[in-house]
DSSP file (Angstrom, degrees, kcal/mol; ACC not computed):
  #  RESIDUE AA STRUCTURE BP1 BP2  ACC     N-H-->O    O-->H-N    N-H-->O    O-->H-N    TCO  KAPPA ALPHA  PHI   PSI    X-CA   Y-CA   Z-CA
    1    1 A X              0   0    0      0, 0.0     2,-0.6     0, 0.0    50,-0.0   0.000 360.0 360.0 360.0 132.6  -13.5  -14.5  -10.4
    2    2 A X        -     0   0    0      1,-0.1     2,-1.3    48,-0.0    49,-0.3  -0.668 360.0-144.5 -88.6 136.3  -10.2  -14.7  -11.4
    3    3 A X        +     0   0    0     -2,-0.6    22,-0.1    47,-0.1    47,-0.1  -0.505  34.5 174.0 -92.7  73.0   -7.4  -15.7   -9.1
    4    4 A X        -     0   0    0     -2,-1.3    21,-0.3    47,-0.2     2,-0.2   0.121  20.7-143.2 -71.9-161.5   -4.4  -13.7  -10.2
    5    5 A X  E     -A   48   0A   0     43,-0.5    43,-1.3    19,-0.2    42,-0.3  -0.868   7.6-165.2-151.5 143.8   -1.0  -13.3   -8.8
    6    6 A X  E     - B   0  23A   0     17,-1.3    17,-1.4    40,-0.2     2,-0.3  -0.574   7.0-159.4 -99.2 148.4    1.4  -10.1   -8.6
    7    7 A X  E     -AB  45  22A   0     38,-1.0    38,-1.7    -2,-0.2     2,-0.2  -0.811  13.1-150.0-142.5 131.7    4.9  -10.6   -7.8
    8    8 A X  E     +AB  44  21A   0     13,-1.5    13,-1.1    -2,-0.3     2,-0.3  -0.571  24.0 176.7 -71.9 138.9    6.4   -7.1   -6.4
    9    9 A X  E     -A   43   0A   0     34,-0.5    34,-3.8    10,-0.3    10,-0.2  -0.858  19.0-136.6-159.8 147.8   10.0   -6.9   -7.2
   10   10 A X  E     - B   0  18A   0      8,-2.0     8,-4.2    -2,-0.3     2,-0.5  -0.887  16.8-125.8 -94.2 148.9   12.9   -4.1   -6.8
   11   11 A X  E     - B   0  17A   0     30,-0.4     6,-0.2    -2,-0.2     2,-0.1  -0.826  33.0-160.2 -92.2 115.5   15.5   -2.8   -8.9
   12   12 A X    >   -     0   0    0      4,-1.6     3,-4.5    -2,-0.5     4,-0.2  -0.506  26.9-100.6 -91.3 155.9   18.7   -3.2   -6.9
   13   13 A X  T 3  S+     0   0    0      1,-0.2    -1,-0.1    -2,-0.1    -2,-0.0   0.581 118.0  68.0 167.7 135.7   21.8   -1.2   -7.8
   14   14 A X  T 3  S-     0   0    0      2,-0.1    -1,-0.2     0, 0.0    -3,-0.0   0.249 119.2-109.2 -99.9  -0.7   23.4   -3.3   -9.3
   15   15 A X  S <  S+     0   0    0     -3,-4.5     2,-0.2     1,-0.3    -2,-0.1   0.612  82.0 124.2  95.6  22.6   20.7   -3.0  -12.0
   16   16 A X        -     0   0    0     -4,-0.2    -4,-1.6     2,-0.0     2,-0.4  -0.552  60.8-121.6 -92.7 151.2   19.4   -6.7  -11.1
   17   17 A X  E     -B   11   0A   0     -6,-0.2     2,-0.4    -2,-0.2    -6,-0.2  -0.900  26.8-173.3-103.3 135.7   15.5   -7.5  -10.0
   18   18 A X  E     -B   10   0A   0     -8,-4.2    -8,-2.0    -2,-0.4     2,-0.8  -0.994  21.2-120.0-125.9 152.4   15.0   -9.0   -6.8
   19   19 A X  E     -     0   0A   0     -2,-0.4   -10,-0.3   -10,-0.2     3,-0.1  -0.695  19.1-168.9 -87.1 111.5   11.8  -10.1   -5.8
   20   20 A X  E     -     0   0A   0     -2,-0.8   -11,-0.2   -12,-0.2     2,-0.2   0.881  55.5 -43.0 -42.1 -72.0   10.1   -9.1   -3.3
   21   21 A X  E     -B    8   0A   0    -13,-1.1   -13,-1.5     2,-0.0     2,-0.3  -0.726  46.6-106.8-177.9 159.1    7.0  -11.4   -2.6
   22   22 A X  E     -B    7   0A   0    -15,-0.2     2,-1.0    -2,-0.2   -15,-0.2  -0.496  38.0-159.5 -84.0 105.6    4.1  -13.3   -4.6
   23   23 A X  E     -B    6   0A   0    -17,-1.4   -17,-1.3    -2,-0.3     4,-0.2  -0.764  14.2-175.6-122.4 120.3    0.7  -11.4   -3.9
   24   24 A X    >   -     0   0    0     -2,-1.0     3,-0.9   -19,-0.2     2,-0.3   0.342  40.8 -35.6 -73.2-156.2   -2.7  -13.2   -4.5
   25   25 A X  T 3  S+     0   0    0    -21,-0.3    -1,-0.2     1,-0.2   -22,-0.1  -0.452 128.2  15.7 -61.7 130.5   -6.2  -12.9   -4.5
   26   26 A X  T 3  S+     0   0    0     -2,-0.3     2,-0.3     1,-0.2    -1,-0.2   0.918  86.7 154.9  76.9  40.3   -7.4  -10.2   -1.5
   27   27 A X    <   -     0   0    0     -3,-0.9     2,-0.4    -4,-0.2    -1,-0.2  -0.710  39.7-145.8 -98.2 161.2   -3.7   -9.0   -1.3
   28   28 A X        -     0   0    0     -2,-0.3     3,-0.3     0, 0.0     2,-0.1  -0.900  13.9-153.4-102.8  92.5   -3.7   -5.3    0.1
   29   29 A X        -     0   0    0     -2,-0.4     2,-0.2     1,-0.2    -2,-0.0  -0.530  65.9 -34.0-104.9 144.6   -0.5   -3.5   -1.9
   30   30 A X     >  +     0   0    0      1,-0.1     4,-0.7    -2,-0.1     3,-0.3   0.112  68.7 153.7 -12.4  63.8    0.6   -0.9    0.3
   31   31 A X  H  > S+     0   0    0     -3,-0.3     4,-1.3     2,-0.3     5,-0.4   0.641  77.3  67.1 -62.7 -24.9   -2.2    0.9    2.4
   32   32 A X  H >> S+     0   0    0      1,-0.2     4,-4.5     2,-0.2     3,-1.1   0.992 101.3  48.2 -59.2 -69.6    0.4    1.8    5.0
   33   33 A X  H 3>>S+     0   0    0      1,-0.3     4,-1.1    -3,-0.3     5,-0.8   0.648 107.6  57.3 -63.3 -22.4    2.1    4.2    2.4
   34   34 A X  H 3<5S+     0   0    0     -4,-0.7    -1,-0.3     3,-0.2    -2,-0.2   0.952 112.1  38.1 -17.1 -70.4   -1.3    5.7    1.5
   35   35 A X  H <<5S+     0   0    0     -4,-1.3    -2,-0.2    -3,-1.1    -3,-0.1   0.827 126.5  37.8 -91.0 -47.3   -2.0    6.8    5.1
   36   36 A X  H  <5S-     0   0    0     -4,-4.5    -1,-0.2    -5,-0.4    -3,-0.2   0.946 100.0-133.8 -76.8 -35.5    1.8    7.8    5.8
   37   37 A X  T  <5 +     0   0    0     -4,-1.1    -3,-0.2     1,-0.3    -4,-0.1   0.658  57.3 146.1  49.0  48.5    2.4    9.5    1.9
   38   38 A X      < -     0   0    0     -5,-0.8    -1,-0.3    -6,-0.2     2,-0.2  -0.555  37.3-158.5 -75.6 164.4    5.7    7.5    2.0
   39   39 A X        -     0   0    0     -2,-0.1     2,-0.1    -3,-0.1    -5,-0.0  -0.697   3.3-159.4-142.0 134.8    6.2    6.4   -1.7
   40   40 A X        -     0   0    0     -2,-0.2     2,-0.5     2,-0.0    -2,-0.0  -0.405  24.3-124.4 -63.7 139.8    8.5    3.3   -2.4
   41   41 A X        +     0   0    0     -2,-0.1   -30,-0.4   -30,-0.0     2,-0.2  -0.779  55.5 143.6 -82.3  76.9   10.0    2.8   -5.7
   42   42 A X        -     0   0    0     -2,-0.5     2,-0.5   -32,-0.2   -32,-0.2  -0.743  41.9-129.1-118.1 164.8    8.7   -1.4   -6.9
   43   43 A X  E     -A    9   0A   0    -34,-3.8     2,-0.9    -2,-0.2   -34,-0.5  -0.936  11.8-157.5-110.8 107.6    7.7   -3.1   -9.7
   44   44 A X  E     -A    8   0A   0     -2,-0.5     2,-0.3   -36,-0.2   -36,-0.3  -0.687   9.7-176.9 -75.8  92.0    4.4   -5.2  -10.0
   45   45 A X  E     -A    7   0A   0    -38,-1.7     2,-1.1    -2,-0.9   -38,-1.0  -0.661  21.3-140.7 -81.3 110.5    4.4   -7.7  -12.7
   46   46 A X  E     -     0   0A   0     -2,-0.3   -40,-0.2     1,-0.2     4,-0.1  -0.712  14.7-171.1-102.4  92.5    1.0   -9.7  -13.1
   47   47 A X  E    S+     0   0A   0     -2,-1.1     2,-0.4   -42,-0.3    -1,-0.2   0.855  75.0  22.1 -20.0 -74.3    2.0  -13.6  -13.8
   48   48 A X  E    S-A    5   0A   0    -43,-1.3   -43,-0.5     1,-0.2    -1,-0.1  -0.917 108.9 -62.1-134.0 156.7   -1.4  -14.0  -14.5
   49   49 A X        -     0   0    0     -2,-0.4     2,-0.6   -45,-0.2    -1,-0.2   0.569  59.6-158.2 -19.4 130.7   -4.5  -12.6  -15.4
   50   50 A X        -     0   0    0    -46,-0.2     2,-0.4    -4,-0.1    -1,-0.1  -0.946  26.1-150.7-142.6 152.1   -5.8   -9.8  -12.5
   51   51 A X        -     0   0    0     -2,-0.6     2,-0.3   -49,-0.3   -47,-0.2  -0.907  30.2-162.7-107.2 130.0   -8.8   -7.9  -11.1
   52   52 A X        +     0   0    0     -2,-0.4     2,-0.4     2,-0.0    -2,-0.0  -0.869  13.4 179.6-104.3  98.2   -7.5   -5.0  -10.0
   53   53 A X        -     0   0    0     -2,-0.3     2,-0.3     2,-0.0    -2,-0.0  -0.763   1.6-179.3-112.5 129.6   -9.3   -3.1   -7.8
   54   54 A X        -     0   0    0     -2,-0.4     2,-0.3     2,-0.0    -2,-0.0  -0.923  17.0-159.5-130.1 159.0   -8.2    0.9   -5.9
   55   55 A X        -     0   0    0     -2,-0.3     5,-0.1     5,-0.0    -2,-0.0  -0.869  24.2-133.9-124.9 104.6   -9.7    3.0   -3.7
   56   56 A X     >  -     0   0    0     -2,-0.3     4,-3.1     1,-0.1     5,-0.1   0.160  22.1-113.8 -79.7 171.8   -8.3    6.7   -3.9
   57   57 A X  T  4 S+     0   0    0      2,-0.2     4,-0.3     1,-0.1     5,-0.1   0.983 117.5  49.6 -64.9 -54.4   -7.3    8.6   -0.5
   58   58 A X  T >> S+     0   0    0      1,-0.2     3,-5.8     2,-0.2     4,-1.0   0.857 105.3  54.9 -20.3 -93.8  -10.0   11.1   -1.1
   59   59 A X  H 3> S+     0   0    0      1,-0.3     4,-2.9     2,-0.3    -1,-0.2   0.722 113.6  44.9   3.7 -67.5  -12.6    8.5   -1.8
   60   60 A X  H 3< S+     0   0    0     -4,-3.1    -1,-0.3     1,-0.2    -2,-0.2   0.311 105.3  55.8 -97.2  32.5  -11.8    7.0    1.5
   61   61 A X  H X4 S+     0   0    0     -3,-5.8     3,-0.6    -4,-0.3     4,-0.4   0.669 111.5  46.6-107.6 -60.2  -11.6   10.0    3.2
   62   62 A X  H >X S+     0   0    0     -4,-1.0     3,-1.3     1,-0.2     4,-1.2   0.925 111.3  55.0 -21.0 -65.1  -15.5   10.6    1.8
   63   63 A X  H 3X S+     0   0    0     -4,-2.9     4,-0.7    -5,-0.3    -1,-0.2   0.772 100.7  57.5 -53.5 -26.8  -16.3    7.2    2.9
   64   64 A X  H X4 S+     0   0    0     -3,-0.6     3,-0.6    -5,-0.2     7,-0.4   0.793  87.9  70.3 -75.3 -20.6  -15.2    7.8    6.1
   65   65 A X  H <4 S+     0   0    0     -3,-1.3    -2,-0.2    -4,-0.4     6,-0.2   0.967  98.6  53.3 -53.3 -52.8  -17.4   10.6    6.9
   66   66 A X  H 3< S+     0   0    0     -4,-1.2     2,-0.5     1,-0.2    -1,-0.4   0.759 108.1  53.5 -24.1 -50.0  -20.4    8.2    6.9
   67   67 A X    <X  -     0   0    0     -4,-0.7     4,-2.5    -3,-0.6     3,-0.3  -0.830  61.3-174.4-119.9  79.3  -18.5    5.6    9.7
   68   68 A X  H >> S+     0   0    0     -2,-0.5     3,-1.2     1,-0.2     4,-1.2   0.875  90.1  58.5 -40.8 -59.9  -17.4    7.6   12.8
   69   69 A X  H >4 S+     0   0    0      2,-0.3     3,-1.9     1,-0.3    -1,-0.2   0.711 111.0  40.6  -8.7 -86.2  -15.9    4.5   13.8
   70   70 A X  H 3> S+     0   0    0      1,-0.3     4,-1.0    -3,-0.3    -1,-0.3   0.479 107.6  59.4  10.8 -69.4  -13.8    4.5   10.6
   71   71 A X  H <X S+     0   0    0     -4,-2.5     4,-1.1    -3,-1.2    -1,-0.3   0.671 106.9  47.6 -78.8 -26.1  -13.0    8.1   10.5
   72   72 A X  H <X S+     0   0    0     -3,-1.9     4,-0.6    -4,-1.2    -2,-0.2   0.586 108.1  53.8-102.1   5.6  -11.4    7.9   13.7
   73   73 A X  H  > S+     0   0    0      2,-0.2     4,-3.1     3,-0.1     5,-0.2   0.656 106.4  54.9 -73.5 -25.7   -9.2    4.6   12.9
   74   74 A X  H  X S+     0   0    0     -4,-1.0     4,-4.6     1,-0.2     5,-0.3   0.974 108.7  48.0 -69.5 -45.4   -7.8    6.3    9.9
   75   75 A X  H  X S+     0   0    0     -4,-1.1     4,-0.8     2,-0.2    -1,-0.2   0.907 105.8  53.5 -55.4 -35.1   -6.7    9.1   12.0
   76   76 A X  H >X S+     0   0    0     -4,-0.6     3,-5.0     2,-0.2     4,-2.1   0.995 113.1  52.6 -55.4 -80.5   -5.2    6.9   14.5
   77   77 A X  H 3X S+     0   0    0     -4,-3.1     4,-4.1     1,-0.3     5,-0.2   0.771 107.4  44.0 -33.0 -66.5   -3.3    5.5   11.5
   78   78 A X  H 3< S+     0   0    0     -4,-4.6     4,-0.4     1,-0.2    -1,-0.3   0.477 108.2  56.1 -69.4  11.3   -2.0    8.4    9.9
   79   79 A X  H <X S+     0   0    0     -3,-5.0     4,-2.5    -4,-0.8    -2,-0.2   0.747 113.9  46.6 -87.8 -39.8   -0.8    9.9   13.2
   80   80 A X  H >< S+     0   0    0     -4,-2.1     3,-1.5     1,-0.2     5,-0.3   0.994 107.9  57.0 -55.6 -70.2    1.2    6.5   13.6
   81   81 A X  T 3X S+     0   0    0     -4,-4.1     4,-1.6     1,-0.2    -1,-0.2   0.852 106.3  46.1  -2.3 -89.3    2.0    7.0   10.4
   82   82 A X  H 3> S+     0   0    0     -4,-0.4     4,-1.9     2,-0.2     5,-0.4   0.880 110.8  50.6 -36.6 -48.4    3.5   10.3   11.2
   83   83 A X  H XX S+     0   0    0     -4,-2.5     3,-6.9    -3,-1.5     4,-1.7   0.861 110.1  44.9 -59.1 -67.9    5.4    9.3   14.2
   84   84 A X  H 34 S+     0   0    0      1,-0.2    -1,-0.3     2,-0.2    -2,-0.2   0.412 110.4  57.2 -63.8  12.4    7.1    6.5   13.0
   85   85 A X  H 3X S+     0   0    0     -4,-1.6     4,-1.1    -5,-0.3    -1,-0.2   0.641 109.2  48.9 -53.3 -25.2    8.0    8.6    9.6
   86   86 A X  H <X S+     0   0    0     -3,-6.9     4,-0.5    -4,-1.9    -2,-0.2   0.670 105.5  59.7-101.2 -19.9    9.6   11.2   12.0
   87   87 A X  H  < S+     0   0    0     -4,-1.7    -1,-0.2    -5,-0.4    -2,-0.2   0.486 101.9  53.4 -78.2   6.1   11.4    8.4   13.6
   88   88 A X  H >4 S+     0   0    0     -5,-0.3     3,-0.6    -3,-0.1    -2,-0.2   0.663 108.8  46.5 -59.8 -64.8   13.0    7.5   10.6
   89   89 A X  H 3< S+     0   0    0     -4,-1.1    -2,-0.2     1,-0.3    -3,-0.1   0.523 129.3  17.6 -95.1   9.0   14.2   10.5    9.9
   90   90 A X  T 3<        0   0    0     -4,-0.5    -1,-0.3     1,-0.1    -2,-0.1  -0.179 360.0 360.0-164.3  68.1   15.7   11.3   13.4
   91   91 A X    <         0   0    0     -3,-0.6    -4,-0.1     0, 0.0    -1,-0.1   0.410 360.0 360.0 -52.3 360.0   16.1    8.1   15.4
């Protein structure tokens, strides 16, 4: 298995990259913004060779049906999701 590394970066701007942070092996790139449908503008740059592996929302919406358990953390999530997105937009 190969042990890549990402490093996530933004454009600032002032048309500069700043870097974000260094993500390894097992990293999880933004499952939060899945659940919420936020989407962030970043860049991911792979330094060195990477296994890249996704699971699409559907998919784990399928997946869920199977795992009551599962199916009712994801909801949990994306209702959190939800608030704080509407507490964002009206604090």
């Amino acid at each position: 298995m190969v042990d890549g590394t990402l490093e996530v970066s933004t454009s600032l701007d002032s048309g500069s990259q700043m870097t974000i942070d260094y993500l390894t092996k097992g990293a999880v790139i933004n499952p939060h913004n899945v659940l919420s449908g936020r989407s962030y503008a970043v860049n991911i740059t792979a330094l060195t060779p990477v296994v890249y592996y996704y699971i699409r929302e559907a998919q784990l919406d399928q997946m869920s049906e199977c795992y009551p358990a599962m199916a009712e953390a994801l909801s949990k999530a994306r209702e959190e999701s939800c608030r704080q997105r509407v507490t964002a937009i009206n604090p």
